[in-house]
C-alpha positions in Angstrom: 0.0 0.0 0.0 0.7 3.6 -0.3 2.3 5.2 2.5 0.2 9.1 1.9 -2.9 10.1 0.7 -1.5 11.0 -2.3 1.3 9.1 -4.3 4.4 10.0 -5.2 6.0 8.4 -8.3 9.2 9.4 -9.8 9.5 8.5 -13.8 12.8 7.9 -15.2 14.7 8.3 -18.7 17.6 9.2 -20.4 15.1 12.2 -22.4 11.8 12.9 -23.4 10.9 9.3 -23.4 9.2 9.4 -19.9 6.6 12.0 -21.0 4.1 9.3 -22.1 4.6 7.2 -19.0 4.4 10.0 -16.5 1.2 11.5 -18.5 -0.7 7.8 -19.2 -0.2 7.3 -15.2 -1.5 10.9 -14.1 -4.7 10.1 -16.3 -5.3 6.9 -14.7 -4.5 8.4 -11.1 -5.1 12.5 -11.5 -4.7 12.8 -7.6 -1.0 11.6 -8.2 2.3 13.4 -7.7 4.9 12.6 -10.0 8.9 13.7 -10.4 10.9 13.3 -13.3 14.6 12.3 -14.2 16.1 12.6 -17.3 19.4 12.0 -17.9 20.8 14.2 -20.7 24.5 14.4 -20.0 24.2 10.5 -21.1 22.1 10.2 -23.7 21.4 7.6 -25.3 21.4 5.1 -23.6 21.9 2.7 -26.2 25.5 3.6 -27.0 26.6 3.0 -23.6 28.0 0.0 -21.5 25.7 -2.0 -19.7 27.3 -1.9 -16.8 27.2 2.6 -17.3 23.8 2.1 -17.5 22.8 0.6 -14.4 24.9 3.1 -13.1 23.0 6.2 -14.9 19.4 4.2 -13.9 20.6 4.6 -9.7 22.6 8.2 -10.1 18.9 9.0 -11.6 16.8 7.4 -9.5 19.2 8.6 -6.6 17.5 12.6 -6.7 14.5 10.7 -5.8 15.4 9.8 -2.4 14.8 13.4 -0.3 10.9 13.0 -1.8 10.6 9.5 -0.6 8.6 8.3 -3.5 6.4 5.3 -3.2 7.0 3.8 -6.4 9.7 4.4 -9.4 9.5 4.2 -13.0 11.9 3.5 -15.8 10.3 4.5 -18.4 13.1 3.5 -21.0 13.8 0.1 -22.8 17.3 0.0 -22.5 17.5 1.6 -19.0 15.2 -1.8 -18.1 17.3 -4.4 -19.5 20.2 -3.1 -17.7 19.2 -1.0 -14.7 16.1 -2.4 -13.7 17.9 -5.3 -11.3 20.3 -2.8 -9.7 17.6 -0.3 -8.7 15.5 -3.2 -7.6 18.3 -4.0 -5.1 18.7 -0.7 -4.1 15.0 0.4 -3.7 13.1 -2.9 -3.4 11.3 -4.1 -0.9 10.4 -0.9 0.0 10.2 1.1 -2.9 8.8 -0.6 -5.8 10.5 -0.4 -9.2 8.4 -1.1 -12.4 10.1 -1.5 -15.6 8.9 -0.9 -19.3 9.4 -3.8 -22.3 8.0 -3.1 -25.9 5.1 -4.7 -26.4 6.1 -7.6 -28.9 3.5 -10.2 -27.1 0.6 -8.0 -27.4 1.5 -7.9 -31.0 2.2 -11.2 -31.2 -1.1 -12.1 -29.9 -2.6 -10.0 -33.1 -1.6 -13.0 -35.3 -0.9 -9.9 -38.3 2.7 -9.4 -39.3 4.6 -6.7 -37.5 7.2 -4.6 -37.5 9.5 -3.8 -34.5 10.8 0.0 -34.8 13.7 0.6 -32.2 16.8 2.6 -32.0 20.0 1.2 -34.3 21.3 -0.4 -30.6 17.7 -1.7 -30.2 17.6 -3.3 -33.3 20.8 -4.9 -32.5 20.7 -6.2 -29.2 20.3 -9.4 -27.7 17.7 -8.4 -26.2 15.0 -7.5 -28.9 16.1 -10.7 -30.3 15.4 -12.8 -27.3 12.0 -10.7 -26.8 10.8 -11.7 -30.4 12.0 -15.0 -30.0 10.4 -15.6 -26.1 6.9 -14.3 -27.4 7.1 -14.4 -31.2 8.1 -17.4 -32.5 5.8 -18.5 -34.8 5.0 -14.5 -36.1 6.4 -12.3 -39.1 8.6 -9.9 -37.7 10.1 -7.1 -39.3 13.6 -5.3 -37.3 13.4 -1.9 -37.9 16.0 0.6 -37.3 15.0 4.2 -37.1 18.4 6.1 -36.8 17.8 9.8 -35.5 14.1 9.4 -34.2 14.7 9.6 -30.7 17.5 12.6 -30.5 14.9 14.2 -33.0 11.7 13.5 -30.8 14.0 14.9 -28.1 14.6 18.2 -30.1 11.1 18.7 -30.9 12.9 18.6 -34.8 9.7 18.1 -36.5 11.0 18.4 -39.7 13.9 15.7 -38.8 11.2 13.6 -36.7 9.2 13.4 -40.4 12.8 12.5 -42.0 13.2 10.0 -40.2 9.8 8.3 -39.8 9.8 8.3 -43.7 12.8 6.7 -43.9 11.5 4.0 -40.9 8.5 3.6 -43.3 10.7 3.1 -46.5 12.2 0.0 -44.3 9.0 -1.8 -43.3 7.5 -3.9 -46.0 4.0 -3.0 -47.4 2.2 -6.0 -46.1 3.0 -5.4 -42.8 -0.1 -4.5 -41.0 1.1 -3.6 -37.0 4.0 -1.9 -35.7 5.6 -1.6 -32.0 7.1 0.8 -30.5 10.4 -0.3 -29.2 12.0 3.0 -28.4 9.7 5.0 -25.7 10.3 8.3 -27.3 8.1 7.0 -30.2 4.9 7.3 -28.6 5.2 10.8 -28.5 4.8 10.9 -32.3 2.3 8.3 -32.9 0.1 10.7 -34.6 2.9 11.4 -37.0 3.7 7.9 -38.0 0.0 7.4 -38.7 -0.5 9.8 -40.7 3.0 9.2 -42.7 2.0 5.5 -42.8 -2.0 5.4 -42.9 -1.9 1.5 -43.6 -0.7 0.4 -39.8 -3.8 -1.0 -38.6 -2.2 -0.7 -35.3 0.6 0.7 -33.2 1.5 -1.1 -30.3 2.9 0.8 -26.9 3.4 0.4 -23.5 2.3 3.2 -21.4 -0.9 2.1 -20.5 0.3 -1.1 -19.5 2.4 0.3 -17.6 0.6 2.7 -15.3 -1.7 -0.2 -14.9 1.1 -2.0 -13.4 2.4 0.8 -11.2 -0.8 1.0 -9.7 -0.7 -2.3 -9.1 2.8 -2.1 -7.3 1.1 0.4 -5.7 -2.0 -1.5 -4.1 -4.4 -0.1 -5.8 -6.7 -2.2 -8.8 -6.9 -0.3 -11.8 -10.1 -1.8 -12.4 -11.7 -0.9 -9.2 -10.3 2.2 -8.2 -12.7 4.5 -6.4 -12.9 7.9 -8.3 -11.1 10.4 -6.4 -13.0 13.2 -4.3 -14.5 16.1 -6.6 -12.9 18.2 -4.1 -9.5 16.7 -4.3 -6.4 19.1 -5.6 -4.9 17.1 -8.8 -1.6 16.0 -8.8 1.4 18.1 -10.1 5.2 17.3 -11.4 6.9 18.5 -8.1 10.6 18.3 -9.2 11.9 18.0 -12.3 16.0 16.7 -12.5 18.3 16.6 -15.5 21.5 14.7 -14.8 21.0 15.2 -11.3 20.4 19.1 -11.6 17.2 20.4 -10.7 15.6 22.1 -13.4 12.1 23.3 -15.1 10.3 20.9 -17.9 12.1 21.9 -21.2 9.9 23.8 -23.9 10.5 21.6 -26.5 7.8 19.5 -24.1 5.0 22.3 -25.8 5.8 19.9 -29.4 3.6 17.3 -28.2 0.1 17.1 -26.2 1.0 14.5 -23.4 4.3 17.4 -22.9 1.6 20.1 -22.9 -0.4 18.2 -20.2 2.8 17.7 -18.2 3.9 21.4 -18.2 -0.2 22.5 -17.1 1.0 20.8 -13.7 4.5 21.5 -13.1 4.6 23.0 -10.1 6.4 26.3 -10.7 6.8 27.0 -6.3 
């Protein structure tokens, strides 16, 4: 259970790829408090050690611990593979950690052939591999790197975000019906891809799925959560961290609705 009448949850990420997660939570829980990490002194993660990275996921998650947070997020793929162990050591029991996998089951589970967009390391790694191999067997799977997408999303380079989605698109055979978004910066664009590729019958992210499960971690049901009081203050991003360094959310956040929602709570005290 929670330990205050209002949770605390700090997201983390090496950028901008938290926005969804911390936004898809604070609609399922508006009485929430949330704080955010980024990590922009190490970006991205993908081109770093393994070993660096479990590192950057506690330095990051380390900011947290004045707040006293009831529950922590990495929001990022990479950050999960390698960091989410550690920071369960660290934090765990009493601090629950909740990591974030691309959603290659739920895909899967479609039966349609898919495409898997990541980063270049992504699309490389043992891990995607061993993903689409543990829950994708027997489906057509498509690899596809998308060089530039994140550090673009990031940016708030629509122009380069477009570029790069094209060329994403150019890579992913006609047939292919479903994509996923292996890359959590991606979610932030999804109405971009669909309209650059109006075919995708679906696009498969984790966010939801997520918040669901942080509640969960949390003790509350997603399913049977009483609505919170009409009279009840909504939640608000209290702190705001980037490489350790307190700061404001960036305005590149304005580029995309769930950043706009994020910024309409930051607390500015």
């Amino acid at each position: 259970m929670t330990r205050r009448a209002r949770p605390l949850v700090g997201f983390i990420d090496s950028g901008l790829g938290l926005v969804d997660f911390a936004d898809s939570f604070h609609r399922l829980l508006p009485e929430a408090d949330l704080l955010l990490s980024m990590d922009p002194d190490w970006m991205p993660y993908g081109a770093l050690e393994p070993g660096v990275v479990a590192e950057r996921i506690i330095a990051s998650a380390d900011v947290f611990e004045p707040w006293e947070p009831d529950a922590v997020v990495i929001a990022c793929n990479t950050g999960s593979v390698h960091g989410l162990a550690a920071l369960r050591q660290v934090l765990e029991p009493d601090v629950p950690v909740v990591g974030t996998v691309p959603a290659v089951k739920t895909a899967a589970d479609s039966k349609v052939p898919f495409a898997v967009w990541a980063t270049q390391a992504t699309t490389a790694s043992d891990y995607q591999r061993g993903l689409i191999d543990a829950f994708a067997a027997e489906a057509e799977v498509h690899a596809v790197p998308c060089p530039g997408l994140a550090e673009a999303i990031d940016a708030a380079d629509l122009a380069a975000v477009d570029a790069a989605i094209d060329a994403a698109v150019a890579e992913t055979p006609d047939h292919v019906e479903a994509i996923v978004l292996g890359c959590t910066h991606y979610g932030l664009v999804e109405d971009r891809i669909l309209a650059r590729r109006p075919s995708t019958s679906a696009l498969h992210d984790s966010p939801v799925a997520v918040a669901r499960q942080t509640l969960r971690r949390l003790g509350i049901d997603p399913d049977e959560r009483p609505p919170a009081p009409a009279e009840a203050p909504a939640g608000r991003v209290l702190a705001t961290y980037m490489s350790g360094r307190r700061a404001a959310l960036p305005d590149t956040l304005d580029a995309y609705p769930a950043g706009v929602r994020l910024r309409a709570i930051e607390s500015r005290g």
